[in-house]
ROVEX-466831 format. One record per atom (N, C-alpha, C, CB): chain; y, z negated, x; atom name; residue in one letter; residue number from 1. Coordinates in nm, 2 decimals. Atoms other than C-alpha are relative to their C-alpha. Glycine has a CB too. Layout:
TIMAR  cadena       y       z       x  atomo  residuo  num
TIMAR       A       Y       Z       X     CA        A  NUM
...
REM end
This chain:
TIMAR  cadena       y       z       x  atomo  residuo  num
TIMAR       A    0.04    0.02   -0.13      N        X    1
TIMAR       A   -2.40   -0.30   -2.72     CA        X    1
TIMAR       A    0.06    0.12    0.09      C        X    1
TIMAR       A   -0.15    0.00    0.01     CB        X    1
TIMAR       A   -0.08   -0.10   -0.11      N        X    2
TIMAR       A   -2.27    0.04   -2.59     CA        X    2
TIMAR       A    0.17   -0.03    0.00      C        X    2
TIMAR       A   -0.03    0.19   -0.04     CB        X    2
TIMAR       A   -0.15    0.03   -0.05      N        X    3
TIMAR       A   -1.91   -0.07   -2.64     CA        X    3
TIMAR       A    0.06   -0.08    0.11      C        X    3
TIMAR       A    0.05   -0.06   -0.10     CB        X    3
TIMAR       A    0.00    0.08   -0.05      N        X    4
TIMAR       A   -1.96   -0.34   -2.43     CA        X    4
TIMAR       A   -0.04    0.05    0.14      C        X    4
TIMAR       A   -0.06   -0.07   -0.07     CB        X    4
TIMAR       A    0.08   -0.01   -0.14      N        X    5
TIMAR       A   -2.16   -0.16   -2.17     CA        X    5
TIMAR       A    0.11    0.09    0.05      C        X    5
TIMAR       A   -0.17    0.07    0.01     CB        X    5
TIMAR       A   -0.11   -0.11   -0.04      N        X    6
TIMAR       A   -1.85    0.11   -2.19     CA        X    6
TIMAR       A    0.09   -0.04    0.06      C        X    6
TIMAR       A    0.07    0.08   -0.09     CB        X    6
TIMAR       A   -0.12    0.11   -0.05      N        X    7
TIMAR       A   -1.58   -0.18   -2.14     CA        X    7
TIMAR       A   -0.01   -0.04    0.13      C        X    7
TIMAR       A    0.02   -0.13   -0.09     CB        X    7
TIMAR       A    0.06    0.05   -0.14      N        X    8
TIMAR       A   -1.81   -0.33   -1.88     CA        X    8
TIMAR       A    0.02    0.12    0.10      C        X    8
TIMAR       A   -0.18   -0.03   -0.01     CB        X    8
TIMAR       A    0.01   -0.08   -0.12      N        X    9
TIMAR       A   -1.79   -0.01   -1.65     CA        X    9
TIMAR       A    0.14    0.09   -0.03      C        X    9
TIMAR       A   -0.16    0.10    0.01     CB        X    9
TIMAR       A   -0.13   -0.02    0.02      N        X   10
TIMAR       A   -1.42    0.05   -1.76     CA        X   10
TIMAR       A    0.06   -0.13    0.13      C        X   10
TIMAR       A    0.05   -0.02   -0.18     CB        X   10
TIMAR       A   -0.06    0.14   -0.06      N        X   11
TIMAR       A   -1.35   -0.31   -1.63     CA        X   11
TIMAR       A   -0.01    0.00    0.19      C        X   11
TIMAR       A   -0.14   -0.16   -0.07     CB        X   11
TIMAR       A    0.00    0.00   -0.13      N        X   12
TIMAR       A   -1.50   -0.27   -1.29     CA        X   12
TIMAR       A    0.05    0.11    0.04      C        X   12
TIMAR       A   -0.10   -0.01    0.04     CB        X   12
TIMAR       A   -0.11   -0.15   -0.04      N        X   13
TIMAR       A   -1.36    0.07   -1.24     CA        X   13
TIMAR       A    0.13   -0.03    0.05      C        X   13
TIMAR       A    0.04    0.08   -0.13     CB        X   13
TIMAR       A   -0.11    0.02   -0.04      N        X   14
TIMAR       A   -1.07   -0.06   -1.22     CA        X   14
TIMAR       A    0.07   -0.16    0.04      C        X   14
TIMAR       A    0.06    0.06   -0.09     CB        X   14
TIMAR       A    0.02    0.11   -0.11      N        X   15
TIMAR       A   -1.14   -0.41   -1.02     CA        X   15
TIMAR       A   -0.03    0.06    0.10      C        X   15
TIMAR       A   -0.09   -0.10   -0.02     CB        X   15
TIMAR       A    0.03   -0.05   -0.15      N        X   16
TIMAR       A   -1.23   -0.17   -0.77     CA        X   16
TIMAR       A    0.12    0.04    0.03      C        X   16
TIMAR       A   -0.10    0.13    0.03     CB        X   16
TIMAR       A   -0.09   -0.08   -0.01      N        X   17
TIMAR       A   -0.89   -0.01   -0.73     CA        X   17
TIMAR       A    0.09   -0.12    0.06      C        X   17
TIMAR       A    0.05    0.08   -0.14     CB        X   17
TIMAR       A   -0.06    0.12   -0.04      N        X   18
TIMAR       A   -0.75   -0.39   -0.69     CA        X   18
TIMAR       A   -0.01   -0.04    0.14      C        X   18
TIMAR       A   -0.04   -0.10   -0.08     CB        X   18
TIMAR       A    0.00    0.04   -0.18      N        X   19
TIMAR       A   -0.63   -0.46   -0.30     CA        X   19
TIMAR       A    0.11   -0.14   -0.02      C        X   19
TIMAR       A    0.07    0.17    0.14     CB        X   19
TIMAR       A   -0.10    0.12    0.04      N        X   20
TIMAR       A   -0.47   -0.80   -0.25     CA        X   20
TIMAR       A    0.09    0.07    0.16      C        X   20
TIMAR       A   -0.09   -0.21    0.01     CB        X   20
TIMAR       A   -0.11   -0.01   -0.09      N        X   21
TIMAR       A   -0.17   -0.82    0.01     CA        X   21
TIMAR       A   -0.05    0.06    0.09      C        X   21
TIMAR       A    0.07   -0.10    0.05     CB        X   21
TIMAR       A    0.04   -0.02   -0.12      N        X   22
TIMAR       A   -0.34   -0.88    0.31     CA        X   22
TIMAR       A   -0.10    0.16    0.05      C        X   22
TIMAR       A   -0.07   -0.14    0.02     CB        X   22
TIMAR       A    0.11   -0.10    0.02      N        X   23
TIMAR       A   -0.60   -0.60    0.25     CA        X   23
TIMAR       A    0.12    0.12    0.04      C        X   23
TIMAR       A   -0.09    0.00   -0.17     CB        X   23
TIMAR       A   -0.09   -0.09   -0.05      N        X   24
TIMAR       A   -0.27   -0.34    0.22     CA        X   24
TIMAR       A    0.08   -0.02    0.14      C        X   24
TIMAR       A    0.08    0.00   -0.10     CB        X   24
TIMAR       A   -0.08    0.03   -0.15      N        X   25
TIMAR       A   -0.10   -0.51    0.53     CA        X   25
TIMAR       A   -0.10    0.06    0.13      C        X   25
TIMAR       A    0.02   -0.21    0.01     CB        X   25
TIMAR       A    0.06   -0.05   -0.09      N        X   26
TIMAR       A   -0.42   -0.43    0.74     CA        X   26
TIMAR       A   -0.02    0.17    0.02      C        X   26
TIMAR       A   -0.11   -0.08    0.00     CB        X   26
TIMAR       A   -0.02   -0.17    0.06      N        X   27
TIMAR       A   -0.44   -0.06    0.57     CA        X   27
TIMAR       A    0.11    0.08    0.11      C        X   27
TIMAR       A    0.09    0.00   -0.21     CB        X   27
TIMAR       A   -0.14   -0.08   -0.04      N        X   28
TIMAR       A   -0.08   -0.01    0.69     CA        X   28
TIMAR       A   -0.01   -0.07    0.16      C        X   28
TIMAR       A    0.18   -0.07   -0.12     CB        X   28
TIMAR       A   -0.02    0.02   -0.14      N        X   29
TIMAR       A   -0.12   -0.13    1.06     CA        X   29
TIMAR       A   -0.10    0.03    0.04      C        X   29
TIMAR       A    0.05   -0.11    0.06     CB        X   29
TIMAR       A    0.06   -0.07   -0.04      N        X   30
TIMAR       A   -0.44    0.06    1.10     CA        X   30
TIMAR       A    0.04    0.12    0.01      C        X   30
TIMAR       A   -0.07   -0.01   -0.05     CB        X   30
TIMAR       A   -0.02   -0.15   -0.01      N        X   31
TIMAR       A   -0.31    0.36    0.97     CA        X   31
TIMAR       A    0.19    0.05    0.17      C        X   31
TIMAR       A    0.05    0.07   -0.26     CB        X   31
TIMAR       A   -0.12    0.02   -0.14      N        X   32
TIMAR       A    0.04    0.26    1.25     CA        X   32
TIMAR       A   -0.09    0.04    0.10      C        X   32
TIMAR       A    0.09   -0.18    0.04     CB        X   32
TIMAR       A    0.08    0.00   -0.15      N        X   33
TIMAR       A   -0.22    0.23    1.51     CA        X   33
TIMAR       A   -0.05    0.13    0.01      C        X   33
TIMAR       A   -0.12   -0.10    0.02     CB        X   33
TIMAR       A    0.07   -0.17   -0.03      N        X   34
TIMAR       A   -0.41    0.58    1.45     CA        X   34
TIMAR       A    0.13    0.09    0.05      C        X   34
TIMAR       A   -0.07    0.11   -0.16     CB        X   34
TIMAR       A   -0.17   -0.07   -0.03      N        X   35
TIMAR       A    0.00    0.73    1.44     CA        X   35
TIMAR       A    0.01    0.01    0.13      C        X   35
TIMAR       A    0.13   -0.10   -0.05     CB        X   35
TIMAR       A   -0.03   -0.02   -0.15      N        X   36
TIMAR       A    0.09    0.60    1.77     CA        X   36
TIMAR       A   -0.13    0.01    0.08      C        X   36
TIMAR       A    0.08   -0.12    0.07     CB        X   36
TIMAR       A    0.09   -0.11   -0.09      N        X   37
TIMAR       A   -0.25    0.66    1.91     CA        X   37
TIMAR       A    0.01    0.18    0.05      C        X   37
TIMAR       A   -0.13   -0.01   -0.07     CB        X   37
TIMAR       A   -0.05   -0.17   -0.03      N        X   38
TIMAR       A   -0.16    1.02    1.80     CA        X   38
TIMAR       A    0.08    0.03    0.07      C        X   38
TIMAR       A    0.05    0.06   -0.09     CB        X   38
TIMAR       A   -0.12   -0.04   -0.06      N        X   39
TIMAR       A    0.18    1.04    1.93     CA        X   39
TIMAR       A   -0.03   -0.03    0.15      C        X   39
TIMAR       A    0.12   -0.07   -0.07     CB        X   39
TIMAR       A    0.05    0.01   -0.19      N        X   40
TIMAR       A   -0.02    0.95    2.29     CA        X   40
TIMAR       A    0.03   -0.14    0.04      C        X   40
TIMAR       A    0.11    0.12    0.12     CB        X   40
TIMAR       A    0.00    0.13   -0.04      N        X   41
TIMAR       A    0.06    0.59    2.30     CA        X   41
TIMAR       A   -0.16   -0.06    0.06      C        X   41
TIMAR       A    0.05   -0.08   -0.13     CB        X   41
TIMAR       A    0.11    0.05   -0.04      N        X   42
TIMAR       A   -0.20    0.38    2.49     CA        X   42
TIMAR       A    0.00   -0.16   -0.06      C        X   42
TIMAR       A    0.00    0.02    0.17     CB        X   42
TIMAR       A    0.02    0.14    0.06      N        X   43
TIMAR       A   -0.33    0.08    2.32     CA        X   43
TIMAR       A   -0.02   -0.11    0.05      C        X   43
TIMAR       A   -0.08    0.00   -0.06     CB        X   43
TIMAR       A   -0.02    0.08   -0.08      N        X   44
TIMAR       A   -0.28   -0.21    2.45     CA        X   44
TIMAR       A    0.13   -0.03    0.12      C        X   44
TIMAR       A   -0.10    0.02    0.05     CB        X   44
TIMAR       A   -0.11    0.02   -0.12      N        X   45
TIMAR       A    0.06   -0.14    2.62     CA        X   45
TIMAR       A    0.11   -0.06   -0.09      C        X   45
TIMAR       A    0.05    0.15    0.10     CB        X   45
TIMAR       A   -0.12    0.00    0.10      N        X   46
TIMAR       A    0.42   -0.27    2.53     CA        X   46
TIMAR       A    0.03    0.09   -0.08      C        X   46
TIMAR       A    0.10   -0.01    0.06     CB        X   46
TIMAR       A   -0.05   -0.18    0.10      N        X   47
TIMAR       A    0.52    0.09    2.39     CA        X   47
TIMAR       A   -0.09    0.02   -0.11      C        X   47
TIMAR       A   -0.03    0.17    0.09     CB        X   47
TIMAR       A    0.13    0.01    0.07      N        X   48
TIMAR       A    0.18    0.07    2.21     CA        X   48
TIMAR       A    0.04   -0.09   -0.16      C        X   48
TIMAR       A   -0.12   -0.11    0.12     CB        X   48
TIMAR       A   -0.08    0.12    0.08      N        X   49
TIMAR       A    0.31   -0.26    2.01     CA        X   49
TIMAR       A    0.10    0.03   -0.08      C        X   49
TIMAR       A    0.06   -0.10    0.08     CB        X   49
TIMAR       A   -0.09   -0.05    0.12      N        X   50
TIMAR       A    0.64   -0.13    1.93     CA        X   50
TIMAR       A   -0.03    0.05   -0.10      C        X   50
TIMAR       A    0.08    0.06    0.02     CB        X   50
TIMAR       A    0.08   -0.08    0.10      N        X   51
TIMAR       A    0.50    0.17    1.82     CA        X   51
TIMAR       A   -0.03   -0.04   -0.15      C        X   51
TIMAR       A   -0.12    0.02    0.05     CB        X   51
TIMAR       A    0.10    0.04    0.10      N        X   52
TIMAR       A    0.29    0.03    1.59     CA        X   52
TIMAR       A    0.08   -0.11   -0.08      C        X   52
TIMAR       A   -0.14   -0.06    0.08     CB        X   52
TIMAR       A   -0.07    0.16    0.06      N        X   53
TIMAR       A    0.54   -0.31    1.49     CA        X   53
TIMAR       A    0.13    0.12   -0.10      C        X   53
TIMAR       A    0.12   -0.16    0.18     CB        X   53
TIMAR       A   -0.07   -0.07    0.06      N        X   54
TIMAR       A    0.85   -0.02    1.41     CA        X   54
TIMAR       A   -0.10    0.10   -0.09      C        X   54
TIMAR       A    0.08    0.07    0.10     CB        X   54
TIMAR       A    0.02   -0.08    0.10      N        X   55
TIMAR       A    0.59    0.19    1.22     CA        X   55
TIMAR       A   -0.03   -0.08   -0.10      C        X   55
TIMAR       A   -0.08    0.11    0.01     CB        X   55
TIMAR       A    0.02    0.03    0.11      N        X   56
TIMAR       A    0.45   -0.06    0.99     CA        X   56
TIMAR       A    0.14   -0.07   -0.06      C        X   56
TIMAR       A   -0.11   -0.07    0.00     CB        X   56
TIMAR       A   -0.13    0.02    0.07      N        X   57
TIMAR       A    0.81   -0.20    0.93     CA        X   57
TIMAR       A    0.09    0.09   -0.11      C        X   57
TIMAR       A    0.08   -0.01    0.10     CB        X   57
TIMAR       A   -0.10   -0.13    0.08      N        X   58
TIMAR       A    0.93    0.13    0.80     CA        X   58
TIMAR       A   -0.08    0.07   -0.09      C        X   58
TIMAR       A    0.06    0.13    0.10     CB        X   58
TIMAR       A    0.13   -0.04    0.14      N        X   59
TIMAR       A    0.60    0.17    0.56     CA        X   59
TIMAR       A    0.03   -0.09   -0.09      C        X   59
TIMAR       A   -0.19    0.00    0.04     CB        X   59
TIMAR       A   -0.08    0.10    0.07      N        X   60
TIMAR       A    0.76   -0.16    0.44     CA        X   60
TIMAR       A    0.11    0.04   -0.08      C        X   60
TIMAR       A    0.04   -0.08    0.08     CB        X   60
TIMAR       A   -0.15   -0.07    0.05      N        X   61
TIMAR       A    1.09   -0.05    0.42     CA        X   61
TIMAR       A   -0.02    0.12   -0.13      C        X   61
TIMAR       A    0.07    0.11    0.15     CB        X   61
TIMAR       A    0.05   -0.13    0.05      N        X   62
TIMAR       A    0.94    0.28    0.23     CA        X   62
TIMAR       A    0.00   -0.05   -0.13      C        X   62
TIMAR       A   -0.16    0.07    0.06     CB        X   62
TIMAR       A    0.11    0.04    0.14      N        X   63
TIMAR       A    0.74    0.07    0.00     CA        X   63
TIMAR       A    0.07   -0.10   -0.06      C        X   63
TIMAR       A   -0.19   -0.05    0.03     CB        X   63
TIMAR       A   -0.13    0.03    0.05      N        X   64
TIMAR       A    1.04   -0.13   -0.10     CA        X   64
TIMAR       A    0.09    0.08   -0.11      C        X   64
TIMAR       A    0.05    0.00    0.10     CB        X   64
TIMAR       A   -0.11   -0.15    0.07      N        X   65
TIMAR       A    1.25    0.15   -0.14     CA        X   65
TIMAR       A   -0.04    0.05   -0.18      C        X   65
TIMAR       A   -0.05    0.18    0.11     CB        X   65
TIMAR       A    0.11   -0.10    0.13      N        X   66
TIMAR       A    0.98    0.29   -0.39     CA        X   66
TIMAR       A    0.02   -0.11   -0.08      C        X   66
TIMAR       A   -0.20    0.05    0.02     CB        X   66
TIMAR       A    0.01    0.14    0.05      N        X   67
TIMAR       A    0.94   -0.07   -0.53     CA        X   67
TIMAR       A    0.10    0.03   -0.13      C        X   67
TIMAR       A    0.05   -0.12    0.11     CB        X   67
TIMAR       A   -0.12    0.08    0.06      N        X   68
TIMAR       A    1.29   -0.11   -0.61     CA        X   68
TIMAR       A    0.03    0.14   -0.10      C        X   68
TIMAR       A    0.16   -0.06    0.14     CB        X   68
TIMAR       A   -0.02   -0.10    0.10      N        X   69
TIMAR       A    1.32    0.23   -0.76     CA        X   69
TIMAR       A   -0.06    0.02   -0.13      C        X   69
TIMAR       A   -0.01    0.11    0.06     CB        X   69
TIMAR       A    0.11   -0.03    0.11      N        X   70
TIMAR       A    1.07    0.20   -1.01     CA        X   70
TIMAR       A    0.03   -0.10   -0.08      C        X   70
TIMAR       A   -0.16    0.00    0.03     CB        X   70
TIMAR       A   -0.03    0.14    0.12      N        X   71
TIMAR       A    1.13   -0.16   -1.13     CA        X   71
TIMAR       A    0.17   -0.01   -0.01      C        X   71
TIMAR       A   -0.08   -0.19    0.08     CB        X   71
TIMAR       A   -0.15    0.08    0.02      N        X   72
TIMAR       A    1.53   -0.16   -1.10     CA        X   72
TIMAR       A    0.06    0.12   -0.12      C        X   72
TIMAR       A    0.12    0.00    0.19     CB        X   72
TIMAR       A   -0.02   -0.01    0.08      N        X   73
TIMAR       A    1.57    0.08   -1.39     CA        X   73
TIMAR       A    0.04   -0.11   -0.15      C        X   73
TIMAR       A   -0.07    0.07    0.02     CB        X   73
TIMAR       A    0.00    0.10    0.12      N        X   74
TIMAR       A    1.70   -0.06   -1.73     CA        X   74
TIMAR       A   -0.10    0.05   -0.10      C        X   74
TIMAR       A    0.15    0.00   -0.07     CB        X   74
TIMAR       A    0.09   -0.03    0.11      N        X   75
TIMAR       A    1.47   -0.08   -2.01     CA        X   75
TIMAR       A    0.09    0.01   -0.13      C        X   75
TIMAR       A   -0.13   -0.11   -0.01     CB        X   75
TIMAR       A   -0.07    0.04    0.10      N        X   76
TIMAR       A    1.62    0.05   -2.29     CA        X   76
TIMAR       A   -0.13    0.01   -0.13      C        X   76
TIMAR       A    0.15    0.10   -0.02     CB        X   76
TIMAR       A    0.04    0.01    0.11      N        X   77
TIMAR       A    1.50   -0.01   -2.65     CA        X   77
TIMAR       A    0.06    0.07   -0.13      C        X   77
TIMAR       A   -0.01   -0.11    0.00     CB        X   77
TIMAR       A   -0.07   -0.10    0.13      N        X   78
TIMAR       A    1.59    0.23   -2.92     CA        X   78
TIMAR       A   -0.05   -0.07   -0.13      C        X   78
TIMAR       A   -0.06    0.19    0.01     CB        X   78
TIMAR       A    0.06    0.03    0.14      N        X   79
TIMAR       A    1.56    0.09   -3.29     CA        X   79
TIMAR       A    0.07    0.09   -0.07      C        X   79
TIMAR       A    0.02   -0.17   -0.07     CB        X   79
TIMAR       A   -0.03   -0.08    0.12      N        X   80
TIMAR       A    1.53    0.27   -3.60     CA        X   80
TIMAR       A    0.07   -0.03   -0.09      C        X   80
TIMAR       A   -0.08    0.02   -0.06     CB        X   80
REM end
């Protein structure tokens, strides 16, 4: 029973950690929007929009980048 109750609060541990797309897509054009709020943009204007359209493009771009660097390695396999 405690193996079970250990696995059980392993399991959700790390169903919490799980974000689907959309969940990261809103993450990344909130955290755009605080940015150009910072940088003095007014919300709600054209400049506002770009702002905010060029920064989550380039958190894309980023998280690509990273992507491609992580999975475009070769796997090698060494045998004995």
């Amino acid at each position: 029973m405690a193996k079970f109750c250990w696995l059980l609060a392993v399991t959700a541990l790390m169903l919490t950690g799980c974000t689907t797309a959309a969940q990261r897509e809103q993450a990344r054009v909130a955290r755009a929007q605080s940015d150009c709020r910072g940088f003095g943009f007014t919300p709600g204007t054209p400049a506002f929009s770009r702002c905010v359209m060029k920064s989550v493009l380039a958190a894309r771009h980023r998280n690509a980048l990273q992507y491609e660097g992580i999975y475009s390695q070769p796997i090698i396999i060494k045998s004995h």
